[in-house]
C-alpha positions as YAML, in Angstrom:
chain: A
units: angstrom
residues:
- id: 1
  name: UNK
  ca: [-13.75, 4.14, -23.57]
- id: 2
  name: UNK
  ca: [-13.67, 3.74, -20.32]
- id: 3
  name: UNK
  ca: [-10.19, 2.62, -19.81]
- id: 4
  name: UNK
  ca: [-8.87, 5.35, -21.75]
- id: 5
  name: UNK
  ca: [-10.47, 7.70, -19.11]
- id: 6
  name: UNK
  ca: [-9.18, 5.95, -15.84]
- id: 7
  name: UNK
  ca: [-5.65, 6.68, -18.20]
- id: 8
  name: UNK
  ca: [-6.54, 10.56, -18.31]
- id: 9
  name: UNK
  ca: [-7.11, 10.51, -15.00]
- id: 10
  name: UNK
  ca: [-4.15, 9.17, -14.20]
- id: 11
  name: UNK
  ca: [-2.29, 11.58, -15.67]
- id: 12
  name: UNK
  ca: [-3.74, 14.55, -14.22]
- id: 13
  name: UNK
  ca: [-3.33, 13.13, -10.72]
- id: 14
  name: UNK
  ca: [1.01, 13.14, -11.01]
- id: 15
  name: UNK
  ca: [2.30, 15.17, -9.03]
- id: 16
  name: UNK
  ca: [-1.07, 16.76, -7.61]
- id: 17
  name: UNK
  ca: [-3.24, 16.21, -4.56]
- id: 18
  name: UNK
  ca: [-6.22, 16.24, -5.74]
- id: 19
  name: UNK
  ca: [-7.80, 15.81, -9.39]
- id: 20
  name: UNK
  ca: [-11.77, 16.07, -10.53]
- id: 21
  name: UNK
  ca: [-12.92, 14.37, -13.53]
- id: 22
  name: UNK
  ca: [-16.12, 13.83, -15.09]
- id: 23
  name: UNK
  ca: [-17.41, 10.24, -13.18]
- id: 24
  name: UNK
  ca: [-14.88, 10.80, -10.26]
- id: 25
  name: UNK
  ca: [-13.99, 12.66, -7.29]
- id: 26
  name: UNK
  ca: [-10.72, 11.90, -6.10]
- id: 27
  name: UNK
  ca: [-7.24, 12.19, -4.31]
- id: 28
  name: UNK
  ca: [-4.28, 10.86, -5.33]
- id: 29
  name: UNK
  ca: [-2.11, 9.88, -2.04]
- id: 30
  name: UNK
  ca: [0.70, 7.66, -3.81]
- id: 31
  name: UNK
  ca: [0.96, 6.47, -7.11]
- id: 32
  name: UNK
  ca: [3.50, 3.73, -8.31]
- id: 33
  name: UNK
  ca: [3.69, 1.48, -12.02]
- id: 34
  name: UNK
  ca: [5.08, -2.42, -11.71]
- id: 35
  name: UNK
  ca: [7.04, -3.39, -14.33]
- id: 36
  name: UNK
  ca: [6.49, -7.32, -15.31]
- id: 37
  name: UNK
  ca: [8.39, -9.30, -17.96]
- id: 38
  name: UNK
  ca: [6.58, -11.20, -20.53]
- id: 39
  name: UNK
  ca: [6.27, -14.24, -18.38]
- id: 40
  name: UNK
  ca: [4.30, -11.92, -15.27]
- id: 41
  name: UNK
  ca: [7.94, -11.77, -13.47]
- id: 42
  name: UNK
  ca: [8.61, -8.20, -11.49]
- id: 43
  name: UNK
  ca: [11.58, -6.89, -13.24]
- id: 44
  name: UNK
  ca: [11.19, -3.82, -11.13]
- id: 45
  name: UNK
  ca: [9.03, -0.75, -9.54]
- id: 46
  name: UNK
  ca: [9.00, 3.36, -10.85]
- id: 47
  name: UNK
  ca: [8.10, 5.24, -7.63]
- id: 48
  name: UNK
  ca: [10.24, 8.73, -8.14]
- id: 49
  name: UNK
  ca: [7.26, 11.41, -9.32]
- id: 50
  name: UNK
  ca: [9.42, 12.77, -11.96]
- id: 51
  name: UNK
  ca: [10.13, 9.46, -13.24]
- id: 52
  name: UNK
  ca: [6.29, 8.28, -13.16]
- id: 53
  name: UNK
  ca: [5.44, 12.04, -14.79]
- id: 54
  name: UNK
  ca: [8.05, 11.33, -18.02]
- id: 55
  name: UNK
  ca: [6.81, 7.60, -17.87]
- id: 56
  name: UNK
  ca: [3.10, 8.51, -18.34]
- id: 57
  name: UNK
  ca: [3.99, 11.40, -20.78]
- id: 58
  name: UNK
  ca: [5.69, 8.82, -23.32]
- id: 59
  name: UNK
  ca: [2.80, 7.00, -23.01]
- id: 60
  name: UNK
  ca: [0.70, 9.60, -25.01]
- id: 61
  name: UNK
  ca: [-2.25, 8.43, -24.01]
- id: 62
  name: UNK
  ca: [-4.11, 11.22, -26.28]
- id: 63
  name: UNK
  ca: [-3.19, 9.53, -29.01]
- id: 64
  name: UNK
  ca: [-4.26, 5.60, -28.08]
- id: 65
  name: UNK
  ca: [-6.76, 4.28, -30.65]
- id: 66
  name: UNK
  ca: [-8.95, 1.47, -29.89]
- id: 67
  name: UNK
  ca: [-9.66, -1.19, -32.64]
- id: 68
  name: UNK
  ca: [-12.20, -3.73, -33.01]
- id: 69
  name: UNK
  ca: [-10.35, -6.26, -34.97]
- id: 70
  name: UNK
  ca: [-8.04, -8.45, -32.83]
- id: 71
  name: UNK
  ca: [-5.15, -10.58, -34.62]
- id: 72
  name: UNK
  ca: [-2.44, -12.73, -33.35]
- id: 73
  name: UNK
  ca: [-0.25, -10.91, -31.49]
- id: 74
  name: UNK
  ca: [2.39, -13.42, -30.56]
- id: 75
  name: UNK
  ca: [3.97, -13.09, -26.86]
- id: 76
  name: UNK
  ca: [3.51, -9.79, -24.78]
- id: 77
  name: UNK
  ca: [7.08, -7.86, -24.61]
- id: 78
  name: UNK
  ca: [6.09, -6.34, -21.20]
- id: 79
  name: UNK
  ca: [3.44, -5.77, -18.33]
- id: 80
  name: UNK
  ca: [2.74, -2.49, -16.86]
- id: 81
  name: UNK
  ca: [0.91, -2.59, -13.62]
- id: 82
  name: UNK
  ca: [-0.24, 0.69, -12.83]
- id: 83
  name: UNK
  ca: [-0.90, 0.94, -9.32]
- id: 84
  name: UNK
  ca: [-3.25, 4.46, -7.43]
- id: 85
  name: UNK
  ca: [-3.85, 4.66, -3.98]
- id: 86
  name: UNK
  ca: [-6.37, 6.99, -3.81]
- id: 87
  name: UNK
  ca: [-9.00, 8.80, -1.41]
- id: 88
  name: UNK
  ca: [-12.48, 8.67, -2.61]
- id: 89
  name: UNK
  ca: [-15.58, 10.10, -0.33]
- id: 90
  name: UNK
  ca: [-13.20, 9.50, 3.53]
- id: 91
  name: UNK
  ca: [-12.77, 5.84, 1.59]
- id: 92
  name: UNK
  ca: [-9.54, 4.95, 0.79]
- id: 93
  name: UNK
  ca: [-8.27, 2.06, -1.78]
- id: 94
  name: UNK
  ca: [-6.27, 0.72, -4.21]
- id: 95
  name: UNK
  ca: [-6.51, 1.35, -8.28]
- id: 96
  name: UNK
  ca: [-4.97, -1.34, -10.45]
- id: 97
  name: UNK
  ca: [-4.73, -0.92, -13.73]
- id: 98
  name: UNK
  ca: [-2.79, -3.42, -15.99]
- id: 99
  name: UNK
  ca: [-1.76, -3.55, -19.37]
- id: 100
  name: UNK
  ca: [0.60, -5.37, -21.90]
- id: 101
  name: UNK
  ca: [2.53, -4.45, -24.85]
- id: 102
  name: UNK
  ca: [2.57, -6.23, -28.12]
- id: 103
  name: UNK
  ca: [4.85, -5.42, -31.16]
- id: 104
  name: UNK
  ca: [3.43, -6.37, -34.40]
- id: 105
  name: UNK
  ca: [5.68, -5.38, -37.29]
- id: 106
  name: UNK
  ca: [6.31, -1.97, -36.83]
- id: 107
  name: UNK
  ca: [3.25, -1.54, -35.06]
- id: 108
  name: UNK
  ca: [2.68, -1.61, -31.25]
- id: 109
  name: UNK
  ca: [-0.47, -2.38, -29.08]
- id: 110
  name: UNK
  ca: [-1.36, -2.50, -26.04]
- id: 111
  name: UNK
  ca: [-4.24, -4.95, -24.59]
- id: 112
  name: UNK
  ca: [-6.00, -3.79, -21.75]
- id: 113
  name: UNK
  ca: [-8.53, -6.28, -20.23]
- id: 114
  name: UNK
  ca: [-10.43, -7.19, -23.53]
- id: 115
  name: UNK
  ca: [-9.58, -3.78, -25.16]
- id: 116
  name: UNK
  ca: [-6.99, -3.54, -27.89]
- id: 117
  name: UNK
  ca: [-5.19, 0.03, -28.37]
- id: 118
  name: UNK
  ca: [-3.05, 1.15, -31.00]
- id: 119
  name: UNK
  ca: [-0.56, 3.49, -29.47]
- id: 120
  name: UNK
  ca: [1.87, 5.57, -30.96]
- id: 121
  name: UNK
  ca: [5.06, 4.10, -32.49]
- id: 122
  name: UNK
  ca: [7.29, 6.54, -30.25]
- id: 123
  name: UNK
  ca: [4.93, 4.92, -27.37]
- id: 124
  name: UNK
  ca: [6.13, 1.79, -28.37]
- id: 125
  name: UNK
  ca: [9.83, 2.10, -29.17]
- id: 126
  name: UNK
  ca: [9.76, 3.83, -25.22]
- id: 127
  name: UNK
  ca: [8.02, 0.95, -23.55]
- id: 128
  name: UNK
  ca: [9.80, -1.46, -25.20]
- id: 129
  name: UNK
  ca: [13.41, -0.24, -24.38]
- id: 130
  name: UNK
  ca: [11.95, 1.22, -20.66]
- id: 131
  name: UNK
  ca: [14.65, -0.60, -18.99]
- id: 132
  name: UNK
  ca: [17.00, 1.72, -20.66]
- id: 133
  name: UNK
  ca: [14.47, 4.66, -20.52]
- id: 134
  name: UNK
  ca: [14.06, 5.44, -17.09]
- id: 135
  name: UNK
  ca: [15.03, 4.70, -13.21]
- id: 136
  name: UNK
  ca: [13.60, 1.56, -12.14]
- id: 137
  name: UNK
  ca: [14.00, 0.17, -8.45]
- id: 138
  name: UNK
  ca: [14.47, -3.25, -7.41]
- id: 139
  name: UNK
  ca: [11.58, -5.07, -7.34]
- id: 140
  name: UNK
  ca: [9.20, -3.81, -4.09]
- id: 141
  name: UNK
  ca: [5.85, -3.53, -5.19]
- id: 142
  name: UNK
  ca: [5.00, -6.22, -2.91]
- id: 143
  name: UNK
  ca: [6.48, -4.14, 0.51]
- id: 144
  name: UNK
  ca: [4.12, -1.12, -0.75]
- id: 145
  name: UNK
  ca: [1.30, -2.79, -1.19]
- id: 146
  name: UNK
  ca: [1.48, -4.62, 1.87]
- id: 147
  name: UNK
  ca: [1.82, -1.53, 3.25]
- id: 148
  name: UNK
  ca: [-1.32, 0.46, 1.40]
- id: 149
  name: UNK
  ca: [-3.60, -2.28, 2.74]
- id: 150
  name: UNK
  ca: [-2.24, -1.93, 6.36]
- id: 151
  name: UNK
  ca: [-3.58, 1.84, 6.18]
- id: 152
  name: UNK
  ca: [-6.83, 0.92, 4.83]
- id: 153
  name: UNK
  ca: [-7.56, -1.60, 7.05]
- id: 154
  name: UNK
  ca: [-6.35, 0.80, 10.08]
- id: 155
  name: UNK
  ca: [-7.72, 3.83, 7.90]
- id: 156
  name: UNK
  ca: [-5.17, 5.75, 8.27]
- id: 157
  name: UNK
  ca: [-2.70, 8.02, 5.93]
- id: 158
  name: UNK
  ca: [-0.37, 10.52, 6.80]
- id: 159
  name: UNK
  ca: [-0.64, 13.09, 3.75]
- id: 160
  name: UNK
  ca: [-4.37, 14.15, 5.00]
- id: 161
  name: UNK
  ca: [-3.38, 13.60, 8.98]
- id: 162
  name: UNK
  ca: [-6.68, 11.38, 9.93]
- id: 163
  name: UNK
  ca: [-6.94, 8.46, 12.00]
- id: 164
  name: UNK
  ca: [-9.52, 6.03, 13.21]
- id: 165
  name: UNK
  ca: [-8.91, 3.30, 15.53]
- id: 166
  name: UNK
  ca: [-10.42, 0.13, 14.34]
- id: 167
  name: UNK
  ca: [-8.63, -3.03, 15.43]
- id: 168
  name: UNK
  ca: [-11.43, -4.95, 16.34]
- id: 169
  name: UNK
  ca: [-13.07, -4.54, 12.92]
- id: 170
  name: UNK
  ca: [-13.18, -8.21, 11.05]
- id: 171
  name: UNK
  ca: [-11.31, -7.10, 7.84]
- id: 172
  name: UNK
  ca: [-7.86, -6.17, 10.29]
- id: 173
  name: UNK
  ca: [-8.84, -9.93, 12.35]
- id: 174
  name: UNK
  ca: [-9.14, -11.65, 9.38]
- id: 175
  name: UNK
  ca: [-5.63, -10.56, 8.09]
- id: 176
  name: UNK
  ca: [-3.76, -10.98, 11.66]
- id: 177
  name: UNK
  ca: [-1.74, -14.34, 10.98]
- id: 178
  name: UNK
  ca: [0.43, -13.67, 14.32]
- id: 179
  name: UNK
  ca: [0.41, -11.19, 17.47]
- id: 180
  name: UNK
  ca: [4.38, -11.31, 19.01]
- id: 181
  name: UNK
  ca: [4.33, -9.70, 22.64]
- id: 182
  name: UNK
  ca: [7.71, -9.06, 24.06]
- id: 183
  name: UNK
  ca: [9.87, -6.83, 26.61]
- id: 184
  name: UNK
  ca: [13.95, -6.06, 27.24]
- id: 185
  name: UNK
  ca: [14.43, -9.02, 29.11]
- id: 186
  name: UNK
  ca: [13.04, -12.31, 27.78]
- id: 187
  name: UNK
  ca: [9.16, -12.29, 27.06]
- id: 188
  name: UNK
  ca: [8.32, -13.57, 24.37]
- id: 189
  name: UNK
  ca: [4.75, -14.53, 23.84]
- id: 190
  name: UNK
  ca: [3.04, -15.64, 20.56]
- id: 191
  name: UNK
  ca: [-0.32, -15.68, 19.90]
- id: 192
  name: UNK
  ca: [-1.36, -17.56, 16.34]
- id: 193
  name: UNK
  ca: [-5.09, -18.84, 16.94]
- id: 194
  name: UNK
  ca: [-7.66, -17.00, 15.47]
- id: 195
  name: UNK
  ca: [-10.05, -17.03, 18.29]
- id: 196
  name: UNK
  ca: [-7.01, -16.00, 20.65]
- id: 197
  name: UNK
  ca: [-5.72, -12.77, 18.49]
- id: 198
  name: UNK
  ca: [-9.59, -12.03, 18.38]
- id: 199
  name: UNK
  ca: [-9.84, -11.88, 22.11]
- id: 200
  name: UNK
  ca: [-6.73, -9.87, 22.47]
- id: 201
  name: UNK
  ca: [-7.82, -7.40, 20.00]
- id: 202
  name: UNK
  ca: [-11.08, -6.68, 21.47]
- id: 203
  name: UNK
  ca: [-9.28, -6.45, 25.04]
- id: 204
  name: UNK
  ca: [-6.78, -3.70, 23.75]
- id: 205
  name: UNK
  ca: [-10.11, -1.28, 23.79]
- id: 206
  name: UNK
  ca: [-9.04, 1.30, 21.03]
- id: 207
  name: UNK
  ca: [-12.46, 3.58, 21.22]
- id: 208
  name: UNK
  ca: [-10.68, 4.39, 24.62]
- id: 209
  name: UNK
  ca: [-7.34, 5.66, 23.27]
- id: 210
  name: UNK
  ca: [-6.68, 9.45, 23.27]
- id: 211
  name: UNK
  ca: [-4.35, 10.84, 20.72]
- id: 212
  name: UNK
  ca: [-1.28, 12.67, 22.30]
- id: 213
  name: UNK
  ca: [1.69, 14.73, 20.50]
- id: 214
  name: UNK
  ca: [4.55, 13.15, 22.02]
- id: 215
  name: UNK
  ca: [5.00, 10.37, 25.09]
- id: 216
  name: UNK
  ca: [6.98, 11.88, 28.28]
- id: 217
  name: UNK
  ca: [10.86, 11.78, 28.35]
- id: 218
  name: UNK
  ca: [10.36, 9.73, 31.63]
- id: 219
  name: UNK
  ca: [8.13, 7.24, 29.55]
- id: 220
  name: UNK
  ca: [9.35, 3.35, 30.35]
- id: 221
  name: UNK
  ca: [9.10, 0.68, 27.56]
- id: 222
  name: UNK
  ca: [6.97, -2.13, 29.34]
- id: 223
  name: UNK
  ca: [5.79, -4.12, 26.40]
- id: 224
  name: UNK
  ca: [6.71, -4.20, 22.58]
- id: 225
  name: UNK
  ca: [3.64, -5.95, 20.05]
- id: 226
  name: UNK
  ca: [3.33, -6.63, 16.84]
- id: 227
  name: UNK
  ca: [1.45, -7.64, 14.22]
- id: 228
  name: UNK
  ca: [1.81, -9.87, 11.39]
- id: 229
  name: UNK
  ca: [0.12, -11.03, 8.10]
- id: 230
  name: UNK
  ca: [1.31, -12.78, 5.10]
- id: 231
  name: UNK
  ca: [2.78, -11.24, 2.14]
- id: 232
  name: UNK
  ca: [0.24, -10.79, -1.05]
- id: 233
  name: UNK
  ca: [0.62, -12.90, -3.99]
- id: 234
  name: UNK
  ca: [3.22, -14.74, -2.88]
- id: 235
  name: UNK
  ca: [3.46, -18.63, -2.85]
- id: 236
  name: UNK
  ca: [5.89, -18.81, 0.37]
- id: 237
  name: UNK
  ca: [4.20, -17.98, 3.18]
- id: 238
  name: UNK
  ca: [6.21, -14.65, 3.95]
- id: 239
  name: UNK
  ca: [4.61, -12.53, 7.05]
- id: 240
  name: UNK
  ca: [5.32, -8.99, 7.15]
- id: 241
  name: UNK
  ca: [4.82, -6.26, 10.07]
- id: 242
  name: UNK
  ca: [1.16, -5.29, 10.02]
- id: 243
  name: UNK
  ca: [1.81, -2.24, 12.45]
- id: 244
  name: UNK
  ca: [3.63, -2.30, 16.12]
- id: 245
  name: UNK
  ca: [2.52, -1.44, 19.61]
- id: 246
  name: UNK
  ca: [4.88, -0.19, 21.79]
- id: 247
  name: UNK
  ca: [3.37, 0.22, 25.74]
- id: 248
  name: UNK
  ca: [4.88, 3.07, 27.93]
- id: 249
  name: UNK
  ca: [4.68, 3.76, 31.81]
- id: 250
  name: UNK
  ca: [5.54, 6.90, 32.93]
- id: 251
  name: UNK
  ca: [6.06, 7.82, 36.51]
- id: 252
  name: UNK
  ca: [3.24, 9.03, 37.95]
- id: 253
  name: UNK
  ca: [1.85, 5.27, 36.68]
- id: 254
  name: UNK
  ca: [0.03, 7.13, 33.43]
- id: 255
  name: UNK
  ca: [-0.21, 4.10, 30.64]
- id: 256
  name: UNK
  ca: [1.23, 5.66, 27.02]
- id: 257
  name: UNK
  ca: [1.10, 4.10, 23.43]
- id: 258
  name: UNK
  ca: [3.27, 4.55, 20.12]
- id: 259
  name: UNK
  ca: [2.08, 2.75, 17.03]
- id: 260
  name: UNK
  ca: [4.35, 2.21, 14.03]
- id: 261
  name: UNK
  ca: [2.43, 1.22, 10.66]
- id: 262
  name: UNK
  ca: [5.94, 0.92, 9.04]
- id: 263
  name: UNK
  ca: [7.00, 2.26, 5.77]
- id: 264
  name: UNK
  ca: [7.66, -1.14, 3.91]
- id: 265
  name: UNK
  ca: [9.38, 0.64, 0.50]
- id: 266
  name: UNK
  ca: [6.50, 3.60, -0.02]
- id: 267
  name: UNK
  ca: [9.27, 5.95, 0.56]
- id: 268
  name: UNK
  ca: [6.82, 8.14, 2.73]
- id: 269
  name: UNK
  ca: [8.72, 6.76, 5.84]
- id: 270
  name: UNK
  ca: [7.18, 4.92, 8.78]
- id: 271
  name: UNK
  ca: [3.45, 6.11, 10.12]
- id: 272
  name: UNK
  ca: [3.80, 6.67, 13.75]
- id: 273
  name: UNK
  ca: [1.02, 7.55, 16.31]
- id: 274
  name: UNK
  ca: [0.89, 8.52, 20.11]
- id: 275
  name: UNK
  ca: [-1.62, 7.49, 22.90]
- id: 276
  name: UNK
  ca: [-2.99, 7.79, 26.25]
- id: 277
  name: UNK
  ca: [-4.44, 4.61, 27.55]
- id: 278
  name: UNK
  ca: [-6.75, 3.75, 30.58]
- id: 279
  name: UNK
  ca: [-4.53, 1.61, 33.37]
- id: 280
  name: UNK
  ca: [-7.61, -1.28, 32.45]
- id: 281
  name: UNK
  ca: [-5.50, -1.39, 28.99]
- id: 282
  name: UNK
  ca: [-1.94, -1.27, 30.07]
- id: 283
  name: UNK
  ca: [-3.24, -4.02, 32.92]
- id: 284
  name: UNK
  ca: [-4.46, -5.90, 30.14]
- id: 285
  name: UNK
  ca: [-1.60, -6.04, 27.96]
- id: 286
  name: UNK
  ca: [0.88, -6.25, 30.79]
- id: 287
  name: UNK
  ca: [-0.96, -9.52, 32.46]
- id: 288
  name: UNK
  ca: [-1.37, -11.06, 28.71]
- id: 289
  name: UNK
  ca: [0.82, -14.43, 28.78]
...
């Protein structure tokens, strides 16, 4: 049964913070459920709360049944991708849960891993006409998950206001296909070796950042980096913005920092940070070529 519990769960965690269960201690930060055709292609995302609150109420998850016997159930009618990003014990990660629909007769099932559930008939007939059922957006499960991993590798999230800098940690490396360091005029410096973006990584010297409210009005834009890794699950090799570093000087020659994790289709709008910096840092940065 334990799929049918990670299901309950679910739905207590719509449209709350936080939700305790018997097993699990847990937060729910954003929730969002991929819908797939029959052949695995994205037909399109549900990310409005109201919408994901009457999706998982059709779903009547009370009444699933689970069967032992298994039978030919032809070709799936759709995939459902349920998607959690959640906070558990400081950690945070991602939740997948997928499942398919089958119509057999009059009957519908869903198979779930290697579990087969009998669901409700008004389940069923909702599911299988969801395209009709509810708002779906364009297909952009992709941009938000992209995005979720980019705040767990820099462990950060905006909804609980904590933030730990940790670019030199392997996992963020590892992921860094590209490092693009420009200005206003016409910089333009790309760094794509491993051993290079390592180097500059470990030379930006985060444990010596100081977290500020705002950067001074008198603030000059020296030096504009970014950050790129490839796009999940994706046979083109598509990069997307990891996060962006934007370096200040003020007048008084104080260094100053913004970082952008952007928003990438979460609807929760673009994470930005503010920092101090040693002059070491900024001299760093500035003499990088």
């Amino acid at each position: 049964m334990k799929i049918k519990g990670l299901l309950i769960i679910v739905i207590c965690m719509i449209g709350l913070l936080g939700c305790t269960s018997k097993g699990f201690d847990i937060e729910r930060v954003y929730q969002f459920v991929e819908i797939q055709s029959s052949n695995g292609k994205e037909i399109g995302t549900i990310v409005n709360s109201d919408d994901l609150e009457f999706f998982f109420e059709e779903m009547k998850f009370q009444e699933w049944k689970y069967i032992e016997e298994k039978e030919d159930f032809g070709k799936c009618i759709y995939k459902f991708i349920a998607y959690e990003f959640v906070k558990d014990d400081e950690e945070y990660y991602i939740r997948e849960d997928p499942y398919e629909l089958y119509k057999v007769d009059d009957n519908y099932y869903i198979i779930q891993d290697s579990d087969v559930i009998s669901i409700p008939k008004s389940a069923g007939q909702f599911l299988n006409s969801i395209e009709n059922k509810i708002t779906i957006t364009q297909p952009i499960s992709e941009d938000i998950l992209d995005n979720w991993e980019n705040r767990i590798v820099n462990n950060t999230d905006s909804s609980y206001g904590t933030k730990k800098k940790t670019y030199n940690d392997e996992t963020i490396v590892s992921k860094i296909t590209k490092i693009v360091i420009s200005d206003e005029d016409e910089l333009d410096i790309k760094i794509d070796n491993k051993e290079e973006i390592t180097a500059f990584i470990e030379g930006l010297d985060t444990d010596s950042w100081s977290s500020i409210d705002d950067i001074p009005n008198d603030a000059i834009l020296r030096r504009n980096i970014s950050a790129y890794s490839f796009r999940r699950r994706t046979k083109e090799k598509v990069l997307t913005t990891m996060y962006t570093i934007m370096l200040y000087e003020a007048s008084n020659n104080e260094y100053f920092i913004s970082e952008t994790i952007p928003d990438n289709g979460t609807q929760d709008g673009d994470y930005i940070e503010y920092y101090t910096i040693p002059k070491s840092v900024a001299d760093f940065i500035l003499q990088t070529e």
